[in-house]
N, C-alpha and C positions, 0 to 999 in steps of 0.2 A: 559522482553522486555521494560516493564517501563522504565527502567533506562538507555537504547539504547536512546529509544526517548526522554528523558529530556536531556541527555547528546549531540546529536545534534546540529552540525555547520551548516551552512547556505552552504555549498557546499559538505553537505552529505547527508542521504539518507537511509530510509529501504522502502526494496522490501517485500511483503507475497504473499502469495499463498491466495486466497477471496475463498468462499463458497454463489456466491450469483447465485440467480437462473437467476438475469434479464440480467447476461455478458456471453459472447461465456465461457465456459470452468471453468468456475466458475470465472475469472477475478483475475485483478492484484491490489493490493492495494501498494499503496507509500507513505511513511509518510515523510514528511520534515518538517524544519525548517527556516520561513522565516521573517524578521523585525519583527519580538518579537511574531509572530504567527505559531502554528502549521496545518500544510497541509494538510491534507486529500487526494488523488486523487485514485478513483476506476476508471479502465478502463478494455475492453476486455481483453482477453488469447487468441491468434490467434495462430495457427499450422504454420510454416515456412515451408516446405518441404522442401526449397532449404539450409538453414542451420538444419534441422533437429533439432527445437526446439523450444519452445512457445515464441513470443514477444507480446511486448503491441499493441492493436487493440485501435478503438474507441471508443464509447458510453462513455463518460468520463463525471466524477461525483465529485465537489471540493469541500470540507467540509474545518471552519477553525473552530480552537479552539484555546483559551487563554493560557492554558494548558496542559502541557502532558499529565497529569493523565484524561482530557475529552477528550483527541485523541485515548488516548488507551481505554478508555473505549468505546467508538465508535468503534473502531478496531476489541475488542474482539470480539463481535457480529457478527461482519463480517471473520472472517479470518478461513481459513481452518485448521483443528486438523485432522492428528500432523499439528505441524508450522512447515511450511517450509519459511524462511526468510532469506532475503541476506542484508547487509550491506553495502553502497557502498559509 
């Protein structure tokens, strides 16, 4: 996944699945890539009923790094196994 994240334009995106105890559902982690910095944002996992599927909630959390390789390292820690991630 390293290599997703240093490879990274500024109008993309990875989604993961979070493993933390303080978001509804275990929460959503987004990594991007913005003027020469890497993003960080944990937020909620909230239930839809009406689409029938998790979206992002709030309690949102901004972490930045220099770095890929300190963004992932950051990530690991947090992300739920197996990975589940989207690219977007």
């Amino acid at each position: 996944m390293l290599d997703f994240i240093e490879a990274l334009d500024e109008d993309e995106g990875i989604r993961a699945d979070a493993d933390l105890k303080n978001h509804s559902n275990g929460g959503f982690i987004f990594i991007g890539y913005y003027r020469g910095n890497y993003c960080v944002n944990i937020c909620d996992k909230v239930w839809n009923a009406k689409i029938r599927k998790h979206v992002t909630g709030g309690n949102d959390e901004w972490y930045y790094f220099d770095t890929g390789k300190e963004a992932w390292r950051f990530v690991l820690k947090e992300i739920r196994r197996p990975l589940r991630a989207w690219l977007y």
